[in-house]
N, C-alpha and C positions, 0 to 999 in steps of 0.2 A: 846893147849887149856887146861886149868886149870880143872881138873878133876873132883876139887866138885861143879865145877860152872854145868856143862855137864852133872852129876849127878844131883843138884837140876833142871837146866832144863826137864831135861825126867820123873823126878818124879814131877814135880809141876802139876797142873793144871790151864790155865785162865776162868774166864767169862767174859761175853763179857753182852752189856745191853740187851734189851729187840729188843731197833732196831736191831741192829745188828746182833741177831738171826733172828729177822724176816727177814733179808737180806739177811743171809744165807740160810735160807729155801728156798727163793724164787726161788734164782738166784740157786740151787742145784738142784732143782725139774723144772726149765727151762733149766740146762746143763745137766738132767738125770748123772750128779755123786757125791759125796758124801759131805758134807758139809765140811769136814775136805782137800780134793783137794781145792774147793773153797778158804778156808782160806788160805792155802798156797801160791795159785794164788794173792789173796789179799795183805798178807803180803808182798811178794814181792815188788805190783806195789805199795804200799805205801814207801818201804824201797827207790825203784826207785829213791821215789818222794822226799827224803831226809829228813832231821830232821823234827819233829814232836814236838810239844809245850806240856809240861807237863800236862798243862791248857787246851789240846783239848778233846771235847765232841763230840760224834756221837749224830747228831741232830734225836730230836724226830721223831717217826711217829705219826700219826694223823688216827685211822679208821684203819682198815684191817689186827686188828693182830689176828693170830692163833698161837703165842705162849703165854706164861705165863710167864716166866721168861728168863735170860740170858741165852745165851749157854756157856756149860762148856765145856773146851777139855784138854786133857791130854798134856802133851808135848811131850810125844812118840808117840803117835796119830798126832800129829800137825807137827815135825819135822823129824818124822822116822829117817832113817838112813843119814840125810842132816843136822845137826845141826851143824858144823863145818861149811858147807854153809853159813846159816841163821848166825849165827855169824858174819862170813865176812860181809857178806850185810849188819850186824844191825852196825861192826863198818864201813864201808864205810858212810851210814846215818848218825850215830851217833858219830862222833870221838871223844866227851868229855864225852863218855857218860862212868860211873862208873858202876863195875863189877855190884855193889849193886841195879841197878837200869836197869837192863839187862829186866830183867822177865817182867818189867811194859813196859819198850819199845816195847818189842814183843807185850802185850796186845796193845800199842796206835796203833800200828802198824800194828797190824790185824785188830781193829775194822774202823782203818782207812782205812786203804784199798777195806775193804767189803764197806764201806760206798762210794768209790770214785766209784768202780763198779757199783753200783748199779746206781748211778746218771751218769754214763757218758755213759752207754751202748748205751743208745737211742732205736734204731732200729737197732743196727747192730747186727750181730751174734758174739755167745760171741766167738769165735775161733777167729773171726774181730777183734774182737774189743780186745783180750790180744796182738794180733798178731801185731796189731796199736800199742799198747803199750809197748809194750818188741822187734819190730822188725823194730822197722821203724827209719829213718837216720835223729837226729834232730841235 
């Protein structure tokens, strides 16, 4: 791994919109753990979910916000000691994707993810419901 890439990683910070904080919130304060686990969980099943369009937007919400602004997270917050991980996975997703354009994929990639959670959980429990998604034979 390229060292100042690794370095602007854990020193960047993303934000995310307004929904997707409030998705954060929600779905953190219904798993009792932290927002920054969540995103993690997220990013993933979006990386799962393969490329991502430069051009995608995390759809509004309507009604029932308690934040005010984006959530911001650090990249050492957000990848601890796994960023060599999250790498692989963003190029397994992203195989064309340029050094330069690494940090934005992360953000589509987190907010996309909080966003597929939030909409697909239903009623199941969320341990169910990553477990369907990261564990099951498709």
């Amino acid at each position: 791994m390229n060292a100042d890439l690794e370095s602007t990683l854990l020193s960047t910070s993303l934000t995310s919109s307004i929904s997707t904080h409030q998705h954060l919130k929600n779905m953190s304060e219904q798993f009792s753990c932290s927002e920054d686990i969540v995103s993690r969980f997220a990013m993933s099943l979006s990386m799962k979910n393969g490329t991502v369009n430069s051009e995608w937007q995390p759809q509004p919400l309507s009604g029932g916000l308690t934040v005010l602004k984006g959530k911001v997270i650090k990249g050492k917050t957000l990848f601890k000691s796994e960023l060599p991980l999250f790498l692989v996975m963003l190029a397994l997703a992203e195989p064309e994707a340029e050094a330069h354009h690494v940090r934005e994929l992360f953000r589509l990639h987190w907010e996309r993810g909080v966003e597929m959670m939030a909409e697909g959980m239903g009623n199941l429990d969320w341990l169910e419901y990553l477990s369907n998604q990261f564990c099951s034979v498709k």
